[in-house]
BAKOL-315243 format. One record per residue (C-alpha): residue number from 1; x, y, z. Coordinates in Angstrom, 2 decimals, always signed. Example, Ala and Ser with C-alpha at 12.3 -4.5 7.8 and 13.67 -1.06 7.14 Angstrom:
R   k      px      py      pz
R   1  +12.30   -4.50   +7.80
R   2  +13.67   -1.06   +7.14
//
This chain:
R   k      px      py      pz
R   1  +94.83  +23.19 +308.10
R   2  +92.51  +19.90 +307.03
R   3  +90.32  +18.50 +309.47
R   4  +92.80  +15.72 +310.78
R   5  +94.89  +18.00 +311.38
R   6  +92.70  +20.32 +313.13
R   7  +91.77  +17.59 +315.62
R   8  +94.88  +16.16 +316.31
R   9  +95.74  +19.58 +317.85
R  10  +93.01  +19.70 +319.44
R  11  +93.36  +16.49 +321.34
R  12  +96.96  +17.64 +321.49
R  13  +95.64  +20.80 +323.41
R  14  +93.53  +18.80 +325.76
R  15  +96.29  +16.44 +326.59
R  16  +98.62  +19.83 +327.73
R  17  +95.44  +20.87 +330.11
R  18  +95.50  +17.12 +331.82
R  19  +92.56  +15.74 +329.92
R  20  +92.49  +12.24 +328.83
R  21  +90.29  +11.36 +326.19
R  22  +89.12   +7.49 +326.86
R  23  +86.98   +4.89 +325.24
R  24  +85.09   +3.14 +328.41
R  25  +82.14   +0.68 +326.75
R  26  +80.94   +2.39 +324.44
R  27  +81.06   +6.07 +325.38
R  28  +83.71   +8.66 +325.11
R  29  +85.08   +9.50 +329.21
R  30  +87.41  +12.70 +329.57
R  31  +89.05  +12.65 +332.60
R  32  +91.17  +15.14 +334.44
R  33  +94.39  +14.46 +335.72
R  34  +94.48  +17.72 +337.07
R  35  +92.62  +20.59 +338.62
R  36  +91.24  +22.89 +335.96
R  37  +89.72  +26.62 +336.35
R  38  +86.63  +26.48 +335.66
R  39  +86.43  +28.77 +332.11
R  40  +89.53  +26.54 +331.17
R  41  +87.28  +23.35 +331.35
R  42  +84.50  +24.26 +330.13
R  43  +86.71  +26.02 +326.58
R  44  +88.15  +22.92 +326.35
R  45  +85.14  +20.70 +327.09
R  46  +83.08  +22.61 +324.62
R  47  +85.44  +22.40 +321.84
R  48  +86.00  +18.92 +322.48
R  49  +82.07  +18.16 +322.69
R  50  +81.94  +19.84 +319.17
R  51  +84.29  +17.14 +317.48
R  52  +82.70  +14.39 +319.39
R  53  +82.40  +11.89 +316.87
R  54  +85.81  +11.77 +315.66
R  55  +87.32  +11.99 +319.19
R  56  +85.62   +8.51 +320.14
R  57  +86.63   +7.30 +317.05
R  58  +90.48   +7.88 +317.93
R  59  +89.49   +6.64 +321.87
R  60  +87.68   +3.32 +320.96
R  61  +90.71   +2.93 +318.05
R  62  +92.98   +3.02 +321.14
R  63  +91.39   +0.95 +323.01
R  64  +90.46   -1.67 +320.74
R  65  +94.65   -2.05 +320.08
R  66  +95.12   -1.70 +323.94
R  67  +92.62   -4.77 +324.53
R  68  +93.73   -6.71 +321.42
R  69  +97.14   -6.96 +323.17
R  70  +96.22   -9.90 +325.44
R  71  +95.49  -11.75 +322.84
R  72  +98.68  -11.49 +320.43
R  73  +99.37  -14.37 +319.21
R  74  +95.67  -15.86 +319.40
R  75  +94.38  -17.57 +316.82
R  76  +91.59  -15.33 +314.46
R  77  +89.28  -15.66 +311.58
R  78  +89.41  -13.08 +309.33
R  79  +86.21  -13.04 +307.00
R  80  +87.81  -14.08 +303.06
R  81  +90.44  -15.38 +304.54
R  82  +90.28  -17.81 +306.96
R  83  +92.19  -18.86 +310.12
R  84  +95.22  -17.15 +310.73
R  85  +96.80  -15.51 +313.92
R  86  +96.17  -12.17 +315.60
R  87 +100.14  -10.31 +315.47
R  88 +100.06   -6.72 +316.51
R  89  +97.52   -3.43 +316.25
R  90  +98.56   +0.08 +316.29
R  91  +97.20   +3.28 +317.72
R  92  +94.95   +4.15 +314.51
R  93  +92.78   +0.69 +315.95
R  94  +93.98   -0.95 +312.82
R  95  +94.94   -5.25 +313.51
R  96  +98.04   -7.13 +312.29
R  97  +96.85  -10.43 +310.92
R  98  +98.98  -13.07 +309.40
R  99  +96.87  -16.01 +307.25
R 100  +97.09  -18.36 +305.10
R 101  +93.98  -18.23 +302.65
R 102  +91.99  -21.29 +301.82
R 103  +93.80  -22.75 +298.70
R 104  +96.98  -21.46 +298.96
R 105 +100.38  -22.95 +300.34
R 106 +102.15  -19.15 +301.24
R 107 +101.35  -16.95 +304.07
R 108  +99.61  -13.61 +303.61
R 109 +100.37  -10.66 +305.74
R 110  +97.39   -7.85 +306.69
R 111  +95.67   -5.71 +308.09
R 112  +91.84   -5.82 +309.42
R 113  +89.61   -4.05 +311.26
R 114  +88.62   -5.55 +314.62
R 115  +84.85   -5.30 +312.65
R 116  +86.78   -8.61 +310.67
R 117  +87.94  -10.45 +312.90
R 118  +86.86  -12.97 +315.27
R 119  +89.22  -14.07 +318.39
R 120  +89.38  -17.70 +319.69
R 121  +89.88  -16.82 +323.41
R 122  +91.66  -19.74 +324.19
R 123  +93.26  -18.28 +327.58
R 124  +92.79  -20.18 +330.78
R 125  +89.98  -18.76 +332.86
R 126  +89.34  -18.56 +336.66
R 127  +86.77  -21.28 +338.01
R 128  +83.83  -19.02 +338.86
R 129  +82.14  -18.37 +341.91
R 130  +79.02  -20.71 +342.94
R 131  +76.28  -18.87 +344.96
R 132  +74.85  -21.86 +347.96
R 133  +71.38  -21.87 +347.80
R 134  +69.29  -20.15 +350.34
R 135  +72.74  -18.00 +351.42
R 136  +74.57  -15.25 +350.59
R 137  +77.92  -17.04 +351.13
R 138  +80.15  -17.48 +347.87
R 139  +82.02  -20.28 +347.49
R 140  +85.12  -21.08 +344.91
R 141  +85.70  -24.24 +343.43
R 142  +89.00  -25.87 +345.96
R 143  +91.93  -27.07 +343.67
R 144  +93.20  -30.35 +343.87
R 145  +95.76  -29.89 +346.17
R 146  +93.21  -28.33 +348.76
R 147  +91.03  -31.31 +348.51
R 148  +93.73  -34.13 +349.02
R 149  +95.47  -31.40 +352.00
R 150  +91.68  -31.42 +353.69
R 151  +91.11  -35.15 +352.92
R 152  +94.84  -35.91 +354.70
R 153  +93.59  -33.56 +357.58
R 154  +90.21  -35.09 +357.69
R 155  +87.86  -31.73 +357.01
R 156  +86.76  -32.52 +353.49
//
């Protein structure tokens, strides 16, 4: 048994005792979904803390596809090749990029690393909150129609 293999059964075996292996900013999180004994937990905790390293590899993999899912369809620069647009990922973290390099009339199909490629977050954001000075009260930005519905009623 090679060493990929070795760990994917391993994982596999954690999975069967309820515990999810998860990327969460930067550090590898195993969470229960169940109650363990406690000599079950800390077998598989131990054993899982030995392979470390390659089980927040797979995790932040995951979760870099997971994430890269809201922005399908975004448009990307891919370092040596341009502006193109972010397609798809799959669960080995790898991104689905389709470009058209400087120079050339065709389309070019590939795959990056999310170390490659740069996102243009073009989605619409929320207004954020302003802090009044000398309070603790938060205020939000009002819409239009809240301004023209308070000017009608005579608040604003």
């Amino acid at each position: 048994m090679n060493r990929e293999e070795k760990l994917a059964e391993l994982v596999a075996k954690a999975q069967k005792l309820g515990l999810e292996s998860r990327f969460e900013g930067g550090l590898l999180a195993i969470r229960p979904k169940r109650e363990l004994d406690g000599d079950a937990l800390e077998t598989a905790m131990s054993d899982l803390a030995e392979h470390s390293a390659e089980i927040r590899t797979i995790a932040e993999r995951r979760a870099i596809v997971e994430r890269a899912k809201e922005f399908f369809g975004s448009r990307v620069w891919v370092y040596g090749y341009g502006e193109g647009t972010l397609e798809g990922g799959d669960a080995d973290g790898r991104l689905f990029v389709r470009v058209r390099p400087e120079g050339f009339n065709n389309f070019t199909n590939l795959t990056a690393t999310a170390n490659t490629v740069v996102i243009l977050d073009e989605r619409p954001s929320e207004a954020p909150a302003l802090q009044l000075e000398g309070g603790s009260e938060t205020v939000r930005p009002k819409g239009l129609l809240q301004t023209v519905r308070n000017k009608f009623r005579g608040e604003a």
